[in-house]
C-alpha positions as CSV (number, residue, x, y, z in Angstrom):
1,X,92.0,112.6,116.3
2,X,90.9,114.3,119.5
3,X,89.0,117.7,119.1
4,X,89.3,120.9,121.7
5,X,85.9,121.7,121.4
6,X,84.4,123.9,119.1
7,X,82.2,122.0,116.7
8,X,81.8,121.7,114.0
9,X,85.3,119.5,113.0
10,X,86.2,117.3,109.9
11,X,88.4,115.1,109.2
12,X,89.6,113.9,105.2
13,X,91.2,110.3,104.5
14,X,92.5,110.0,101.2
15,X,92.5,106.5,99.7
16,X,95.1,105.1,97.2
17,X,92.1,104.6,94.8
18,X,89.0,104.8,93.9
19,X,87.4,102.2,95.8
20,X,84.0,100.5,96.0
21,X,82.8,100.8,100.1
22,X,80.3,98.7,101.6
23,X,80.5,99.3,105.7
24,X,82.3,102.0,107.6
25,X,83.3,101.4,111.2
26,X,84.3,103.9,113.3
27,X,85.7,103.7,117.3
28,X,85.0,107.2,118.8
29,X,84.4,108.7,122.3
30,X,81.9,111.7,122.9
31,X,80.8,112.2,119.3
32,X,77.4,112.4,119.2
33,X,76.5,113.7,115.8
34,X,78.8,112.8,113.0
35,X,77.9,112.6,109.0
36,X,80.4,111.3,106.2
37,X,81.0,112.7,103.1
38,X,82.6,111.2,100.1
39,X,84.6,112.4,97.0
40,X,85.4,110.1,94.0
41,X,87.7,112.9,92.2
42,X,91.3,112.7,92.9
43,X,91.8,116.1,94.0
44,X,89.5,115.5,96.7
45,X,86.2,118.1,96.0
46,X,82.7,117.8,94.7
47,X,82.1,115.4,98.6
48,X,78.7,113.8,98.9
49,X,76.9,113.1,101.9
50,X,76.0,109.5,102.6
51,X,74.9,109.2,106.1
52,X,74.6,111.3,109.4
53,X,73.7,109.5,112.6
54,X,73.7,110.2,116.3
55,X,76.0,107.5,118.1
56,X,75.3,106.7,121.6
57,X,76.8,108.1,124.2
58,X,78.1,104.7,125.5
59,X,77.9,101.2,124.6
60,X,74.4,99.9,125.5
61,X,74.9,98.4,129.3
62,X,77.9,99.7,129.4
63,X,78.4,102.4,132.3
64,X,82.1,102.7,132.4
65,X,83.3,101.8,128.9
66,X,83.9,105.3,127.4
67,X,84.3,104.0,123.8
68,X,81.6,103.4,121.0
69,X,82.5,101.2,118.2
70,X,79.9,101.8,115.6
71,X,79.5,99.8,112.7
72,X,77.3,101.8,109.9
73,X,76.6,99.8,107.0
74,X,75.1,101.8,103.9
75,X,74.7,100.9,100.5
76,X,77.8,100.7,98.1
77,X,79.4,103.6,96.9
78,X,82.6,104.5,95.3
79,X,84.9,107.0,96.9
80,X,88.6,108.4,96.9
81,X,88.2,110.3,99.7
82,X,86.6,110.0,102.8
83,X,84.9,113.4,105.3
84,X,83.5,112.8,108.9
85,X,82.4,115.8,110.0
86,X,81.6,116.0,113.6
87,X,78.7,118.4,114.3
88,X,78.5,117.4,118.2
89,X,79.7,115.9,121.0
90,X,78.5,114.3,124.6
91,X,81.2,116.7,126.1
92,X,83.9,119.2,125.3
93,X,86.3,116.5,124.1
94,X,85.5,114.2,121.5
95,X,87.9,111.6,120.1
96,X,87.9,109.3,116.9
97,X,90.3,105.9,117.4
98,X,90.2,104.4,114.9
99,X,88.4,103.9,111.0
100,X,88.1,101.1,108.6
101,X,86.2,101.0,105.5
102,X,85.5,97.4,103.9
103,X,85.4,97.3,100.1
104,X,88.0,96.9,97.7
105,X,89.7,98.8,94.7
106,X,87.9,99.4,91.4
107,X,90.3,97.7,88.8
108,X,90.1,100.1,85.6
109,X,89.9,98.0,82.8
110,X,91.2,99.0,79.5
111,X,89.8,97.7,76.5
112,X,91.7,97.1,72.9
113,X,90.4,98.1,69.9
């Protein structure tokens, strides 16, 4: 994803499932305020927010590397669909690489009676 400007911006990644999420990680470039929000339905509304935090503007030390990898680890929680939206940047142009979300499906169980 690389934005034109103009905050704010969102992005929505649906999961096959409901799934149970322990750490996002995100790769960006020139985000500088970003919060994620989270949906459990399956048509994607009723989104949550669980975090917003201000990521550096590079890598600590780092002068000429121009991308953050940020790891944000939160409590559990149990989403469908996942919302960054991005509120700022450092510059103009802002960029998102890459996402991954740990956790793993929530089996339904069905019980017999």
């Amino acid at each position: 994803w690389l934005s034109t400007g103009l905050f704010p911006q969102e992005i929505m990644i649906g999961l096959p499932s409901v799934s149970t999420i322990e750490r996002i990680k995100i790769c960006t470039a020139n985000v500088r305020v970003v919060t994620l929000e989270i949906s459990e339905t399956m048509k994607g509304t009723d989104f949550k927010e669980v975090f917003e935090v201000e990521l550096d503007r590079r890598p600590p030390g780092r002068k000429r590397q121009r991308y953050v990898s940020s790891s944000i680890s939160t409590k559990k929680f149990n989403a469908q669909y996942l919302r960054f939206r991005f509120h700022s940047g450092w510059k103009a142009f802002a960029a998102m690489y890459s996402v991954e979300a740990e956790g793993a499906p929530i089996e339904h169980i069905v019980s017999s009676s």
